[in-house]
N, C-alpha and C positions, 0 to 999 in steps of 0.2 A: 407569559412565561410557561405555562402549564402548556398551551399549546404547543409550544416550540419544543419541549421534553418530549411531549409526543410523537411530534417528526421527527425527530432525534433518535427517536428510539425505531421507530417504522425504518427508518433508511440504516441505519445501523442493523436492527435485526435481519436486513433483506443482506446489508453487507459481509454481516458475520457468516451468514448461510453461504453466501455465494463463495467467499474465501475458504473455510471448507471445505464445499466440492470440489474447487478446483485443486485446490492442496490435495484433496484425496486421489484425486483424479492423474493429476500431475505425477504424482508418486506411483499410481500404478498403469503408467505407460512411459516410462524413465530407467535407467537403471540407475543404481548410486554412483553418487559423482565424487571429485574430488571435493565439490563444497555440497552445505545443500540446495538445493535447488525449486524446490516446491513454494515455500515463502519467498525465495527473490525475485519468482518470477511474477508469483501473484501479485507482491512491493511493486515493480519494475512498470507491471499492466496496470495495477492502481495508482501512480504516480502518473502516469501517462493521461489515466481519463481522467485525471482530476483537472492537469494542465488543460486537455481538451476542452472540457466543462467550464474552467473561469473564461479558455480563449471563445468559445460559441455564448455563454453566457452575457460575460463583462467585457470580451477585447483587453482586459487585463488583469494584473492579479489583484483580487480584492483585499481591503481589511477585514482582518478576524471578526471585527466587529460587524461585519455586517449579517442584518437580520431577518434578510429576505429569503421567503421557504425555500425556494430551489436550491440557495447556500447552503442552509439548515440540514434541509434532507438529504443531500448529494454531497458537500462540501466538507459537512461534519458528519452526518449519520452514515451516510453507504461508504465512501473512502474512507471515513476515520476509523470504520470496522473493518472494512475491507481488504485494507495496509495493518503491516503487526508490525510494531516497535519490539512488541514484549516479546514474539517468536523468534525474530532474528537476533535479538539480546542472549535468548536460551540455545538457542542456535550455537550466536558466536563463542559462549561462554563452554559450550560444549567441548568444542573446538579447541579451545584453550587447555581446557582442563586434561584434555587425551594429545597434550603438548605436538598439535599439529600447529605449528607457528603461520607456514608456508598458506597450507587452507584458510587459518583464522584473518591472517591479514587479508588474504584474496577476496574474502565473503565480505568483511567489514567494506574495502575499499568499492565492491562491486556493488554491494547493500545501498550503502550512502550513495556514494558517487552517479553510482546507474540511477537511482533514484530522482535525483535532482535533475540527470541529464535527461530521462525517461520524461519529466514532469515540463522538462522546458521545448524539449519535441513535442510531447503533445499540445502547448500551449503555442507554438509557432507551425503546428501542424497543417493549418488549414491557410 
């Protein structure tokens, strides 16, 4: 158990950093858009490798439960920091609150939606 926190925490901290840069990065070679675009894209490119990873990994998608490091470290620790729930939540709530209905659905709909569609190209990618 101890060990597997540890990978967790190694692929997560490697994930949180990289999410980050490119957030920062992404922001400053962009101009503002009508939604944001920093987090969806990062969501969109994390959704995608994760698909890639179970598809080159497992050839398909695995249970939560499983307890093999490559899941552990990649599956939960590097994607599970790497994708932010909690950014495109403050995001879309943003959105809402500066009563841009138009934007707020478009992000929500793009957020989720691309996500899944993002996750399931990657996992039929190869």
């Amino acid at each position: 158990m101890i060990g597997n926190m540890l990978i967790v925490a190694i692929g997560g901290g490697i994930g949180a950093v990289g999410r980050y840069l490119l957030g920062v990065w992404i922001k400053s070679h962009t101009k503002e858009r009508f939604i944001p675009t920093a987090m969806l894209y990062v969501n969109l490119l994390g959704s995608f490798g994760l698909g890639l990873l179970f598809n080159l990994l497992y050839g398909e998608i695995p249970s939560a439960e499983n307890n093999e490091k490559l899941y552990i470290i990649f599956g939960i620790g590097f994607f599970g920091a790497f994708t932010t729930f909690s950014t495109f939540s403050v995001e879309a709530a943003t959105l809402l609150k500066k009563k841009k209905l138009v934007p707020f659905i478009t992000y929500i709909l793009f957020s989720i939606g691309g996500s899944i569609l993002f996750f399931l190209v990657g996992f039929i990618a190869l």
